[in-house]
C-alpha positions in Angstrom: -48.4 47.1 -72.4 -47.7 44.0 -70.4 -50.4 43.4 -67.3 -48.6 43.2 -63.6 -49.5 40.2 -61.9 -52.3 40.5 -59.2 -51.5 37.0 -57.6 -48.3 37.6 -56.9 -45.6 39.8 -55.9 -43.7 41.6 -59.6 -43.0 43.7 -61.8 -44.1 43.6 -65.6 -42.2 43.0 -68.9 -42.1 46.4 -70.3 -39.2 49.2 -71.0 -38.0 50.4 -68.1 -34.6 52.4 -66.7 -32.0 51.4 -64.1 -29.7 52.8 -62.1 -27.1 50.8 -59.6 -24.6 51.5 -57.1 -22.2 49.8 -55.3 -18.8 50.1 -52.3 -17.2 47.8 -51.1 -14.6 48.4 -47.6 -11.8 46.7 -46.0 -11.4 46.9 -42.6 -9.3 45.0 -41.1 -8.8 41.7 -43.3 -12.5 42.3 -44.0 -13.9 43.2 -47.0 -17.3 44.8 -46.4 -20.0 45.2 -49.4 -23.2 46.9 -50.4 -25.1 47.6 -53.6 -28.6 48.4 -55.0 -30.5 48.9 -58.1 -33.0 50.1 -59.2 -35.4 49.6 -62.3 -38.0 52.3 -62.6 -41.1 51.4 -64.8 -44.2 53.0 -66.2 -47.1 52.3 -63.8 -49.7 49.9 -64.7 -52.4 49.1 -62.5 -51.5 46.5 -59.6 -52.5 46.4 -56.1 -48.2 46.4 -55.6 -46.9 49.3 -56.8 -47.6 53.3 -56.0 -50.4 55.1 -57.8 -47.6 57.1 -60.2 -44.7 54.8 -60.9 -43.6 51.1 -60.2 -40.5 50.3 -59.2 -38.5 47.1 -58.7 -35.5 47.9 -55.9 -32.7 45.1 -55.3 -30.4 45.5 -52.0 -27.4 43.0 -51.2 -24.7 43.0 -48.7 -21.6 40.8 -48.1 -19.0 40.0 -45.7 -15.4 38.2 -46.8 -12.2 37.6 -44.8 -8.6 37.4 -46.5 -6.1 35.7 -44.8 
């Protein structure tokens, strides 16, 4: 078992499972993105994660033009 960090804000080195998804839209020359992931890990104790399972969640948008 790896220790979570208690000075700062993480998740620890251990096996863990992820799921992602992403779209992406045009509209109007615009091309108009989101996606997420998630990684969901056996809890350890840490005074950042929930008292049953941690998790480490990545959200990202974009915005592009074609002319």
């Amino acid at each position: 078992q790896a220790p979570s960090p208690q000075d700062a804000i993480g998740i620890p080195d251990s096996n863990g499972y992820t799921v992602a998804f992403g779209t992406k839209y045009n509209f109007r020359g615009f091309d108009l993105g989101v996606a997420g992931s998630f990684t969901f890990k056996s809890n350890r104790s840490s005074l950042y994660q929930s008292p049953t399972i941690g998790q480490l969640r990545i959200f990202s948008a974009s915005l592009g033009y074609r002319w």
